[in-house]
N, C-alpha and C positions, 0 to 999 in steps of 0.2 A: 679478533686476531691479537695475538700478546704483545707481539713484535711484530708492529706492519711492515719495519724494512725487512724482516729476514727471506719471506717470499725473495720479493723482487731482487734482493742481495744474491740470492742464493741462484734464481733463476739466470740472471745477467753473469754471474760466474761460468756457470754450464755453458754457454754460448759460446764462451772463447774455449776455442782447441788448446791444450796445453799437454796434449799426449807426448809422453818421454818414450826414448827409443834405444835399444837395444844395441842398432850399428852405429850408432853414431860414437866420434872417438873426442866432441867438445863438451867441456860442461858448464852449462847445464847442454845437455841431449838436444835441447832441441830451441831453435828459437823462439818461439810462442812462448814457453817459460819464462825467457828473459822480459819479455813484452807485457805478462800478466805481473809480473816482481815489481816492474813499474808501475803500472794500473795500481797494486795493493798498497805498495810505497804513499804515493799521492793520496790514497783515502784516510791511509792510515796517517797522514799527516795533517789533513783537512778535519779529523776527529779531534785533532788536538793531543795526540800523544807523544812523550819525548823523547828524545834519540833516537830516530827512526834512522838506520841504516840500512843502506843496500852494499852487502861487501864484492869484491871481486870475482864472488863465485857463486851472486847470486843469494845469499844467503837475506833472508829478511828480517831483522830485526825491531822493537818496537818497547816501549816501557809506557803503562800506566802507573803514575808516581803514586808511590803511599800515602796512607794521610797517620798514619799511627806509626810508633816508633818497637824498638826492641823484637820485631817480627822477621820471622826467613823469609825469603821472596821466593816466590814461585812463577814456574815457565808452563806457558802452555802454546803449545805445537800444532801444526799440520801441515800435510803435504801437499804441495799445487797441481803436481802434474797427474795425468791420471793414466791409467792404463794402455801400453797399445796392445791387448790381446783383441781391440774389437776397435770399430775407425769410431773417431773424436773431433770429425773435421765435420762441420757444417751442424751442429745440434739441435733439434729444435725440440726443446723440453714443453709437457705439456702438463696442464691440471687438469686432475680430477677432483672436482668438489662430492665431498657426501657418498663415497665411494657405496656403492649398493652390496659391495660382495660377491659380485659376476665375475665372468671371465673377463679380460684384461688383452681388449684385441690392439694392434696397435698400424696406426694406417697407413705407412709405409711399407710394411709386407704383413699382408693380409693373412701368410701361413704363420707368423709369430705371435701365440697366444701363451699369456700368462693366467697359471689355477695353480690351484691345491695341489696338483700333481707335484709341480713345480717348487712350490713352495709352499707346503702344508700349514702354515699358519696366516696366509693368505687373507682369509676369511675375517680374522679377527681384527684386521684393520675398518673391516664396516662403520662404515657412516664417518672416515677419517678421510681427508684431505691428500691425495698420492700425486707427487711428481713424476714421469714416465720420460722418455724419450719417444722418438716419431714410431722406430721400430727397426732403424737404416744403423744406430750407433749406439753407443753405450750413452748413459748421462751425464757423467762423473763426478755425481756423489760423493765416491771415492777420490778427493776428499775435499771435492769442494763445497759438501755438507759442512767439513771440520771448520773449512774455512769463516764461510760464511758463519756459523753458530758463534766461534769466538769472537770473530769483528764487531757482532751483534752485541756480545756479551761487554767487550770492552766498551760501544758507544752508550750501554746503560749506565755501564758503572761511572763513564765519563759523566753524564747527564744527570747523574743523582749521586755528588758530591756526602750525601749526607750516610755514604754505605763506610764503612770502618772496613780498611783490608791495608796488605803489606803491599812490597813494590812488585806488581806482576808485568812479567815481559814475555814477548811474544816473538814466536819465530814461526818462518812459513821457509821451510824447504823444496829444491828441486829434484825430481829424478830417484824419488822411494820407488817408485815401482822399477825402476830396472836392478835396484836393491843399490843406488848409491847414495842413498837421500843424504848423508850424513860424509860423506869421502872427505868433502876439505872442510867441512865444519871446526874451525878453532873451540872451542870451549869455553876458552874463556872471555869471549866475547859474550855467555851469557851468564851473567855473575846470580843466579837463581842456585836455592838447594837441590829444590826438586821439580821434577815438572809431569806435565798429564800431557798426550798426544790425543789429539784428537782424530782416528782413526777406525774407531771399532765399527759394527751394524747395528744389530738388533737393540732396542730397546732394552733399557737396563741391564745390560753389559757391561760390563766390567771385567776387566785382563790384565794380569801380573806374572802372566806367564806364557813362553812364546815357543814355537821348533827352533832346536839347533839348523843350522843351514848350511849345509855345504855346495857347492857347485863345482861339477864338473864340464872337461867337456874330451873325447874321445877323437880322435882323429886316424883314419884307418887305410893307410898305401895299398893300393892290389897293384896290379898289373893287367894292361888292356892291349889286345891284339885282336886279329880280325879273328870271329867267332869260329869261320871255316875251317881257322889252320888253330885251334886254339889248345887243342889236348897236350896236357900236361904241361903248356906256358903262360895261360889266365891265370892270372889271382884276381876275383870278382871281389871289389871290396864291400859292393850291395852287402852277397850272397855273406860277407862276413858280418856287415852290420845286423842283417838279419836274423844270422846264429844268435849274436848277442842277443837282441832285445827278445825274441825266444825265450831265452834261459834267465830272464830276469821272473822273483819268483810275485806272477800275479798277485799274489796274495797279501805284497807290497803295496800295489799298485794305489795311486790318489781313487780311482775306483772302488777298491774293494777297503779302505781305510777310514777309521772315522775316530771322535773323540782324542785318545791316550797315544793311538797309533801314528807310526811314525810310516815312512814309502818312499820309496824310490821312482823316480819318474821322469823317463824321455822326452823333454819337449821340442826338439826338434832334430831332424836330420835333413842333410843337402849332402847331395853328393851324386856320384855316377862309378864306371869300374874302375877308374886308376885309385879315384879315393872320394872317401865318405868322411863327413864332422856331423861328430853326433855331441846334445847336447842336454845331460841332466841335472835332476837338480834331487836332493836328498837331503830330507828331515825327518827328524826323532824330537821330540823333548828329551831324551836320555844324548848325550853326546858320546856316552862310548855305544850307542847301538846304530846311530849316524856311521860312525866310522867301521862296523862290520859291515855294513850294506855298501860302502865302498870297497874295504874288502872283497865280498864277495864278487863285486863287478870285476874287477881285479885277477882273479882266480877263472872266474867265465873266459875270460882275455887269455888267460894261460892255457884253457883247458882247448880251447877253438885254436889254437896255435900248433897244439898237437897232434889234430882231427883236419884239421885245414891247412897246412904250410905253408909257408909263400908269403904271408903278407907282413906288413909291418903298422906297429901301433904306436902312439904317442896316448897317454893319458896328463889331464892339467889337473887337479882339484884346488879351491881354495874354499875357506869357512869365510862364510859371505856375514852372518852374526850369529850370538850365543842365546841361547836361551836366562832372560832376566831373570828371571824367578831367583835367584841366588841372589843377586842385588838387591832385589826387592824386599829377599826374608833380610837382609841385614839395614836394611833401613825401612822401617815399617812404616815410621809417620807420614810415607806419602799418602801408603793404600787407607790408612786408619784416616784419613783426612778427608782421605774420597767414599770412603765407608760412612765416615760420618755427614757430610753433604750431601748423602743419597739421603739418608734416613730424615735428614732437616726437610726433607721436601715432599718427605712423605713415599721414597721410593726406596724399596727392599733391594737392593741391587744383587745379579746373578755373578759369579766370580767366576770366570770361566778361563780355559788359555787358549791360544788364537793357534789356530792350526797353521800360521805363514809369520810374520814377520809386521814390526812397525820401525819407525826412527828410533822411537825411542828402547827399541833392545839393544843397539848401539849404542844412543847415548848413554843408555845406563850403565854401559861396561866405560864410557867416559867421565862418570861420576854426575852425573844430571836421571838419580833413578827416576822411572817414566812409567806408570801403570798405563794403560788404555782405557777410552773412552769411549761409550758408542755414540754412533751420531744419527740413528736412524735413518740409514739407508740398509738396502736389502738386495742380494745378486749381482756383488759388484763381478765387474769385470765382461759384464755381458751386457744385452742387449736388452734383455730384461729388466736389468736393472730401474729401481726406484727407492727415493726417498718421502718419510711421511711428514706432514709437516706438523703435525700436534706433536711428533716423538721429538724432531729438532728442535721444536718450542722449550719443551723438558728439558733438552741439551743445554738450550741456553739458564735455563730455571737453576741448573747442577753447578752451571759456571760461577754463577752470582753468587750460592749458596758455599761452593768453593773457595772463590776467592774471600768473601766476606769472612770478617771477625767476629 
């Protein structure tokens, strides 16, 4: 093993809940966050790195000092909290050594099997080392993979004084997954040109390009009376949400969309007849075809208004972040640097663009450009999820070869 702490780093991460939330109106979202900032804080100060700050808002900050002069400094990123689309409360991650290339049962629910089905390149991890969860919760990889790889990477670099790099600082955010990772983020609290997130999946991945995002959310008045006496004085706001998502066109849908394409997608609805909040979310890499698909939700509203009377509508939209890729073409030497660090280490890297969102598409629109990085994990967001540890090893191999002069 390369790195014997990164296991046990990695796995002692997963353990603590740090799932961000959605209802919640403090930030960070959720207390756990605040409690691992701490945890990360203390280690990162036990490694011996300088200025470790914890700001007001959570924000975590960290410098390994230069040993050469006349160099830009570089930031490298990840996010703490992880996912609540699936529970992150009580984790219990497990190994598999020498992975056979079976199916992938897992023993907290006995119906939850991972294959090829699932994940078609599955297979090709044979004979590789796979972290899982019991079967009950996600793992959270996403992104306590990122975490753990760069901690890892910084205690090498600490440890082996004799490597040549500029001053690299480190930041660990709360609250990306409900898409605020970055809300009160000052800037210039991190005096780097450019920086890498650590964020992506798959092996040899590499991202400089991300969806425009827009977020909406609908809100829809009927009117509710007893069913008996109800002709011609019901406005069902159901029977209106349901027009709506009807007339949205499937062929948007995160279902039917892949690669280039962009969708429109309701993730959730509450509501009863006086009134319905419905709430989606809309991305393109184009940003004017973002805002047709809001449009046209738009004109569905108009059109159900005509066909259905009575009720009444609120719509909210705001652009949640921008597609970097624009940032990224105008400052090249970040991607050329990490292009180059692939190749020092003997890895071809794939360039691909991320079908959701990182920190750093916001910070790069904050002048801190941010390509992505993967971290070898695989099915984030679920239950299935898992990370490999020969691919996080490489993770850490990228960072050294990264930072290094």
């Amino acid at each position: 093993m390369k790195y014997p702490e990164l296991l046990e780093r990695f796995i002692s991460y997963c353990k603590i809940n740090t799932q961000s939330s959605f209802e919640s109106n403090t930030y960070p979202s959720t207390e756990s966050q605040k409690s691992f900032m701490l945890k990360l804080k203390d280690e990162l100060i036990q490694l011996g790195l300088s200025e470790v700050k914890l700001s007001r808002m959570y924000y975590l900050t960290a410098r390994i000092d230069g040993n050469i002069k006349n160099t830009k400094p570089i930031a490298l990123i990840a996010h703490i909290d992880t996912s609540p689309e699936e529970s992150g409360a009580n984790i219990v991650p497990r190994i598999i050594y020498d992975y056979d290339g079976s199916e992938i049962h897992f023993p907290d629910d006995k119906d939850l099997i991972l294959n090829d089905k699932i994940l078609p390149e599955l297979s090709t991890k044979k004979g590789k080392t796979l972290i899982t969860a019991s079967g009950k919760t996600l793992l959270g990889a996403d992104d306590k993979a990122g975490v753990a790889e760069i901690i890892t990477a910084a205690s090498y670099i600490k440890n082996n004084p004799a490597i040549s790099h500029p001053d690299i600082y480190l930041l660990f955010t709360p609250d990306e997954e409900v898409g605020n990772g970055t809300e009160y983020f000052e800037r210039d609290s991190l005096p780097a040109e450019y920086g890498y997130t650590l964020d992506g999946g798959g092996f040899g991945i590499i991202e400089a390009e991300n969806f425009n995002a827009i977020n909406g959310t609908i809100s829809i008045k009927g009117f509710n009376t007893h069913p008996g006496n109800a002709k011609n004085k019901m406005v069902n706001a159901i029977r209106v949400a349901s027009f709506l998502i009807s007339k949205l066109d499937l062929l948007k849908s995160p279902e039917r969309t892949e690669k280039m394409q962009g969708f429109i997608h309701p993730n959730s609805i509450i509501g009863d007849v006086s009134e319905v909040k419905i709430t989606l979310i809309v991305r393109d890499f184009i940003l004017e075809n973002a805002q047709k698909m809001v449009l046209e939700v738009e004109e569905i509203l108009k059109e159900i208004e005509r066909d259905y009377p009575g009720f009444h509508y609120e719509t909210k939209w705001n652009q949640a972040y921008l597609n970097m890729k624009k940032i990224i073409d105008e400052n090249p030497e970040a991607l050329d640097r990490l292009i180059k660090a692939c190749n020092k280490i003997g890895i071809q890297p794939k360039l691909e663009a991320i079908r959701g969102g990182t920190d750093g598409a916001r910070l790069s629109f904050m002048g801190l450009p941010c390509p992505n990085i993967w971290t070898g994990g695989y099915l984030y967001h679920s239950r299935y999820e898992f990370a490999v540890l020969e691919e996080m090893e490489k993770t850490v191999d990228l960072l050294i070869s990264l930072i290094s002069e």
